[in-house]
C-alpha positions, 0 to 999 in steps of 0.5 A, a space after each residue: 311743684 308736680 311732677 308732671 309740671 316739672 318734667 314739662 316745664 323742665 324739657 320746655 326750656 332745655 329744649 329751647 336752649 338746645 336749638 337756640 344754640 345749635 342754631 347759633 354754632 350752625 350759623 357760626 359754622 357756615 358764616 364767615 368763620 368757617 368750619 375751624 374757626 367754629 370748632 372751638 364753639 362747637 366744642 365749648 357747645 356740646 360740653 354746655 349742652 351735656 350739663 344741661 341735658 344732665 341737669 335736666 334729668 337731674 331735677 326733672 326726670 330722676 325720682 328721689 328716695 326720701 
């Protein structure tokens, strides 16, 4: 695949899932579980979000040598 396609496709995605679950410990956070109920999510959250964030540069945006 280009690189180009990839560096797209790949910040696409990782994107998506950045709001997707930002949004998703958010309305945990403010919901009825408040903000110590929603802690242990957050914190699982940002531990998941890291490693996609890193896979993304990773596979997309780090050149390889051959």
């Amino acid at each position: 695949m280009p690189y180009t396609v990839k560096l797209i496709a790949g910040f696409i995605g990782t994107a998506l899932l950045v709001i997707f679950v930002v949004g998703l410990s958010h309305s945990i956070s403010t919901g009825f579980a408040g903000f110590w109920g929603g802690f242990p999510f957050m914190v699982i959250i940002i531990v998941v979000l890291a490693m996609a964030i890193y896979d993304f540069w990773d596979e997309c945006v780090r050149r390889r040598k051959p």
